[in-house]
Backbone as ProteinMPNN parsed JSONL, in Angstrom:
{"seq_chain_A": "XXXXXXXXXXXXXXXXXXXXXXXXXXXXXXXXXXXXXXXXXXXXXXXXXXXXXXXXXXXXXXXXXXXXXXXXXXXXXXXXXXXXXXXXXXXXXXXXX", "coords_chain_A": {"N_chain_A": [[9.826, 14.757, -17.505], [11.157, 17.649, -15.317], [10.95, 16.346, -12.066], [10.123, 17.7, -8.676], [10.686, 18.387, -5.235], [8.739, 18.148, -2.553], [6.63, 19.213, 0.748], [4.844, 17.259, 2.272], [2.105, 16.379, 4.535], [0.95, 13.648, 6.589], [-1.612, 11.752, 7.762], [-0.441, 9.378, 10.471], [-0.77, 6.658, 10.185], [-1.975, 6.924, 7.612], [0.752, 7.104, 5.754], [1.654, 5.158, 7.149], [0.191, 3.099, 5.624], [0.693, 3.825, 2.989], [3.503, 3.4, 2.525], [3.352, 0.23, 2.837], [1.878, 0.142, 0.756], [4.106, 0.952, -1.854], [5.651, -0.672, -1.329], [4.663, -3.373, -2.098], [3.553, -2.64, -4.387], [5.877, -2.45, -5.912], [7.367, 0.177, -5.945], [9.907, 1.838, -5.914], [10.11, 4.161, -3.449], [8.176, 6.253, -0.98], [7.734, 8.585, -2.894], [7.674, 7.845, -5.106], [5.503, 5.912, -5.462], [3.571, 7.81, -4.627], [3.963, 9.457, -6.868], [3.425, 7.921, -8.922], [0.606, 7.975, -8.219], [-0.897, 9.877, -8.501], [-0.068, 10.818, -10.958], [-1.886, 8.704, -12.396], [-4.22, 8.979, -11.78], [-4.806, 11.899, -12.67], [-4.752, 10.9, -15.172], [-6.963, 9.71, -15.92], [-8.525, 10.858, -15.996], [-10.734, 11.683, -14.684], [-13.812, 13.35, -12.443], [-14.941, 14.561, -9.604], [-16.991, 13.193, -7.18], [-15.124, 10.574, -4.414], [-15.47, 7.357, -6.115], [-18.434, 4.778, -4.288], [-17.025, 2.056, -2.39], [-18.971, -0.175, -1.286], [-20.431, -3.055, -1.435], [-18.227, -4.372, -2.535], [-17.003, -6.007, -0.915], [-16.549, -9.53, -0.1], [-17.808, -11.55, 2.601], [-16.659, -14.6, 4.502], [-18.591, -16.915, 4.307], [-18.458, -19.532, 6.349], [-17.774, -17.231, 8.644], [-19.578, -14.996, 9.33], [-20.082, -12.871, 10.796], [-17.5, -11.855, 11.362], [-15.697, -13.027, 13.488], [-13.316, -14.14, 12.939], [-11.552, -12.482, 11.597], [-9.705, -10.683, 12.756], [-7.521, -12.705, 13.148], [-7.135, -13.85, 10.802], [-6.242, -11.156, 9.599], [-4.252, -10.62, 10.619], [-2.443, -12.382, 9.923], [-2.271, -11.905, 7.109], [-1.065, -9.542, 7.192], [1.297, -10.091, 8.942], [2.793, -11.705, 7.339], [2.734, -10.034, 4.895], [5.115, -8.515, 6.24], [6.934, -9.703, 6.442], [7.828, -10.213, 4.145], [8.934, -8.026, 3.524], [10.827, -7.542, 5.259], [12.242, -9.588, 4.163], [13.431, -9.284, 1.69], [15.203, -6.578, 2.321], [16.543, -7.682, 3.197], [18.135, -8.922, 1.476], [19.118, -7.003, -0.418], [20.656, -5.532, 0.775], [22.712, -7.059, 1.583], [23.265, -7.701, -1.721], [24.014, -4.836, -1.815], [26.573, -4.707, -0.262], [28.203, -6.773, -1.627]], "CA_chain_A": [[9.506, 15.966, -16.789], [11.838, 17.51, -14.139], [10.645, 16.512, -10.405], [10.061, 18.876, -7.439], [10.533, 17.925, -3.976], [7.531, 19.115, -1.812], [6.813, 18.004, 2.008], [3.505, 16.465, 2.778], [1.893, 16.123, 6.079], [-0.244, 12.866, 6.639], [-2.067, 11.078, 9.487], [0.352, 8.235, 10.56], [-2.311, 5.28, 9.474], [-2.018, 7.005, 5.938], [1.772, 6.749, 6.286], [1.878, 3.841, 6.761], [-0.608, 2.714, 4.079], [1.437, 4.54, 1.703], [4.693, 2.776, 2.513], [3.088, -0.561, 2.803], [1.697, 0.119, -1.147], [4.941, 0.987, -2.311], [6.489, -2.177, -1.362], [3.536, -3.994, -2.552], [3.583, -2.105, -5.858], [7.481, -2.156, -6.419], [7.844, 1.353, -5.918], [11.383, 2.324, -5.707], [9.826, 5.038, -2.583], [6.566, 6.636, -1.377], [7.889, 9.231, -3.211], [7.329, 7.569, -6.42], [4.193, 5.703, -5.361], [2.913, 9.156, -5.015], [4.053, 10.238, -8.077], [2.148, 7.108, -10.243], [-1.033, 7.631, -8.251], [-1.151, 10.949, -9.009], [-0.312, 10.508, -12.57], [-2.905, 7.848, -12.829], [-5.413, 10.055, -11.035], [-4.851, 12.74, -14.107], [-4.921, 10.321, -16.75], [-7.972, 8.975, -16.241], [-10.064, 12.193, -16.291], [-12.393, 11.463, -13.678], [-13.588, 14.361, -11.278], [-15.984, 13.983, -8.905], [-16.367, 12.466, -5.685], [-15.154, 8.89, -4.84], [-16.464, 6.061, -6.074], [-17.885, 4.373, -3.533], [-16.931, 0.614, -2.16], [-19.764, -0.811, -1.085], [-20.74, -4.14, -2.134], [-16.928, -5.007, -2.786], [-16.433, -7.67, -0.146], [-17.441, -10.671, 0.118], [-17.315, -12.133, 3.572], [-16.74, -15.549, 4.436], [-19.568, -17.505, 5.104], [-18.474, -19.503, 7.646], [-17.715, -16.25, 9.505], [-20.569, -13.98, 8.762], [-20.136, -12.163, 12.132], [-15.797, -11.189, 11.437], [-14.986, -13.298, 14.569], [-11.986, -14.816, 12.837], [-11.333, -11.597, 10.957], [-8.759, -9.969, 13.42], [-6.352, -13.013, 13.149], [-6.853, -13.862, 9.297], [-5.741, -10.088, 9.056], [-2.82, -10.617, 11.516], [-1.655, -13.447, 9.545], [-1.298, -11.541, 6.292], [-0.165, -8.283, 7.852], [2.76, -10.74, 9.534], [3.436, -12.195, 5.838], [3.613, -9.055, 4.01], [6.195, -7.574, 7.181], [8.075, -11.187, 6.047], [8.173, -10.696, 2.839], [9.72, -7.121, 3.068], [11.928, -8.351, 5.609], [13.248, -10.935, 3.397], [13.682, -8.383, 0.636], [15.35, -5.737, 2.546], [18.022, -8.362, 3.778], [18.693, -9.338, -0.122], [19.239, -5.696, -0.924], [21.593, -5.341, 2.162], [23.596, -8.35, 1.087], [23.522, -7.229, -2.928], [25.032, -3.72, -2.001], [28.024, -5.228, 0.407], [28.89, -7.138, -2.968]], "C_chain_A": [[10.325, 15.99, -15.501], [10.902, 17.183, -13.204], [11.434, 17.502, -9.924], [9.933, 18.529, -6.215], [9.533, 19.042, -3.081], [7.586, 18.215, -0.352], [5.442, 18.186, 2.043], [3.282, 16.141, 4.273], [0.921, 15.016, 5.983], [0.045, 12.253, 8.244], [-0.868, 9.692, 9.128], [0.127, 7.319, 10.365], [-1.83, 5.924, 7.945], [-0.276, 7.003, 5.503], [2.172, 5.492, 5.805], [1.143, 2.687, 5.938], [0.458, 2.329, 2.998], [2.705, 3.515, 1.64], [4.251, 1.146, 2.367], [2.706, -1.441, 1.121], [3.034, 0.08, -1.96], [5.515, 0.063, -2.219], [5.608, -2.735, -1.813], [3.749, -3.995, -4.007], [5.182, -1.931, -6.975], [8.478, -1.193, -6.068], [9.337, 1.464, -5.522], [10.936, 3.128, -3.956], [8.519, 5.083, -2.406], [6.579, 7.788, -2.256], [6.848, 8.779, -4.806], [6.327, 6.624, -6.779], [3.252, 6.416, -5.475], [3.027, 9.916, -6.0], [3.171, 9.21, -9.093], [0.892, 7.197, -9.781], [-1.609, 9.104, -8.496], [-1.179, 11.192, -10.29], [-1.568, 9.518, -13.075], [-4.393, 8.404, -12.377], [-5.553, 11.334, -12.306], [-4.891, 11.727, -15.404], [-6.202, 9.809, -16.966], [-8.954, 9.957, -16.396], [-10.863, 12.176, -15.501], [-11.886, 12.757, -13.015], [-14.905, 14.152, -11.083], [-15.51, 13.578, -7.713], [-15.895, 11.361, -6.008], [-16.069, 8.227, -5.172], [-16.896, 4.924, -4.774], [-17.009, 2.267, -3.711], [-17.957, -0.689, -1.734], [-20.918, -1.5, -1.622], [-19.664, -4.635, -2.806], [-16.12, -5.846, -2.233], [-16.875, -8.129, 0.021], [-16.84, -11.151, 1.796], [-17.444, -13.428, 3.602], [-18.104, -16.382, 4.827], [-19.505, -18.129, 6.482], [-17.925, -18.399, 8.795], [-18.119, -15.138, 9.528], [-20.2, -12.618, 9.854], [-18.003, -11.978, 12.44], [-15.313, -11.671, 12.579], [-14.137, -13.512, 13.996], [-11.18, -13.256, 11.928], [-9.59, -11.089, 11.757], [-7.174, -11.149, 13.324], [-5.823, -13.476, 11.654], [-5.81, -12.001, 8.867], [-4.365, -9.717, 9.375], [-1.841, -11.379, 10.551], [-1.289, -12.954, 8.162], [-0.568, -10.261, 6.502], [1.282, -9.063, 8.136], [3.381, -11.194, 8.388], [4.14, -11.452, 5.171], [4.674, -8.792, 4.906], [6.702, -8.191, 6.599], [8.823, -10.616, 5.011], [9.327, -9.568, 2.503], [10.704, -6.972, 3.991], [12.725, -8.628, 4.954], [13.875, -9.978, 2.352], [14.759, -7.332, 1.141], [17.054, -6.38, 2.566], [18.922, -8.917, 2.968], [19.422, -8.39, -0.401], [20.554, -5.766, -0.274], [22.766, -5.3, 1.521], [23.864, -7.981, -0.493], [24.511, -6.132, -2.666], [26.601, -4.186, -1.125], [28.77, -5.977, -0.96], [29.427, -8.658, -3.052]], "O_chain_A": [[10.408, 15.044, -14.717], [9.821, 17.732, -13.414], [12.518, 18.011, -10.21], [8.753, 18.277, -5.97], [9.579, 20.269, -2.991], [8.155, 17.143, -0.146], [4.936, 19.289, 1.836], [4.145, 15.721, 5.044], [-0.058, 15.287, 5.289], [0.882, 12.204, 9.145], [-0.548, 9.201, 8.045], [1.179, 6.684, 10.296], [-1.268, 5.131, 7.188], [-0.33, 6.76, 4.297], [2.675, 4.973, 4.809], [1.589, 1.561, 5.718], [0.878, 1.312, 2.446], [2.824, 2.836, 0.621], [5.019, 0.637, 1.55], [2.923, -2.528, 0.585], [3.117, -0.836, -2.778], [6.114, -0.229, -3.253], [5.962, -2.253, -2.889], [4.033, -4.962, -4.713], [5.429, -1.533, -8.113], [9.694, -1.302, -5.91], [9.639, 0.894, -4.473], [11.57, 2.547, -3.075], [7.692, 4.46, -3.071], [5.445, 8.184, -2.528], [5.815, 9.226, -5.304], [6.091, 6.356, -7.957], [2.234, 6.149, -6.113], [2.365, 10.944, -6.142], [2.365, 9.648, -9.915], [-0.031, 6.736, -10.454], [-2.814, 9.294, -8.666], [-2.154, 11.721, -10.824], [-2.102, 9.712, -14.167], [-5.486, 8.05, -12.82], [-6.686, 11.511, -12.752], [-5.096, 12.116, -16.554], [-6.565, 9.477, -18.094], [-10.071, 9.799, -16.891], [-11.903, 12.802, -15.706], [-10.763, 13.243, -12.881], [-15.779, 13.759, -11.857], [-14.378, 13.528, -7.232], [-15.925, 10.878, -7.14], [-17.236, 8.291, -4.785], [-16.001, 4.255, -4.257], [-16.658, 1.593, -4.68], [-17.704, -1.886, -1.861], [-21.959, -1.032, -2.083], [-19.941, -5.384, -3.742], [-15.053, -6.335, -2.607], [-17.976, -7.764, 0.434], [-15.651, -11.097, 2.109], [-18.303, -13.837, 2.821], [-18.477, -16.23, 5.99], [-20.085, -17.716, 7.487], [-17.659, -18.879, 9.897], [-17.36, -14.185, 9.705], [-20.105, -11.464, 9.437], [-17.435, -11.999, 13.532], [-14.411, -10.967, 13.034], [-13.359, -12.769, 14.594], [-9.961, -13.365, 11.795], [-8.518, -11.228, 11.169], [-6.028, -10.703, 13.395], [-4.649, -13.519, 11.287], [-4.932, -11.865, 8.015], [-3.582, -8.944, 8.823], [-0.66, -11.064, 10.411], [-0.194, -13.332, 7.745], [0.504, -10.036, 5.941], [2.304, -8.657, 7.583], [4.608, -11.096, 8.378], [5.31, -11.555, 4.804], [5.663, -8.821, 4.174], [7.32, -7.529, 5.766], [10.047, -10.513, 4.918], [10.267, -9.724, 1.723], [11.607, -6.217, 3.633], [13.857, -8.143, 4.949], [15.102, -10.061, 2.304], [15.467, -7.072, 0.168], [18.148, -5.938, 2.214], [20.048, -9.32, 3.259], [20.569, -8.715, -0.706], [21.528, -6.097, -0.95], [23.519, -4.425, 1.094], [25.089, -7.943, -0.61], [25.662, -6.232, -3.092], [27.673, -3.843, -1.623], [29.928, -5.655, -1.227], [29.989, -9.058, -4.071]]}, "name": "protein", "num_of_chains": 1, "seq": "XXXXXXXXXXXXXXXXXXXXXXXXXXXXXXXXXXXXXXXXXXXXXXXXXXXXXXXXXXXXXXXXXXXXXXXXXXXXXXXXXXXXXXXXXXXXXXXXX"}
């Protein structure tokens, strides 16, 4: 099926979600992150509200109260940046030849 270029407005948090998934997920773009979650959003038939989430995390025990939360979250936030770092600088280096 041809594609249609459309422009989208999102909050800058959803943004950067989006771009964060796409590297995550492979995606070539958010373009085409947004094009499989939309396709996968029609294939499945559901309509309705969301489902929710709650009762889908477990917290740690020893840190019932999320004190350590803010730097466990730092530490894979700083990983994934790494990782697509490291990736970006492969790419780079592939197209120079």
């Amino acid at each position: 099926m041809p594609k249609q270029a459309i422009s989208v407005t999102l909050d800058a948090d959803n943004l950067t979600w989006l771009k964060g998934r796409a590297g995550a997920a492979g995606a070539r773009s958010v373009s085409a992150l947004l094009d499989r979650l939309v396709a996968a959003a029609r294939e499945s038939g559901a309509v309705g509200p969301s489902r929710s989430v709650v009762g889908t995390i477990d917290l740690a025990p020893g840190d019932p109260l999320l004190r350590r939360a803010d730097a466990a979250v730092r530490g894979l936030f700083d990983a994934s940046l790494g990782r697509a770092l490291r990736r970006k600088a492969v790419e780079k280096r592939r197209r120079r030849g």
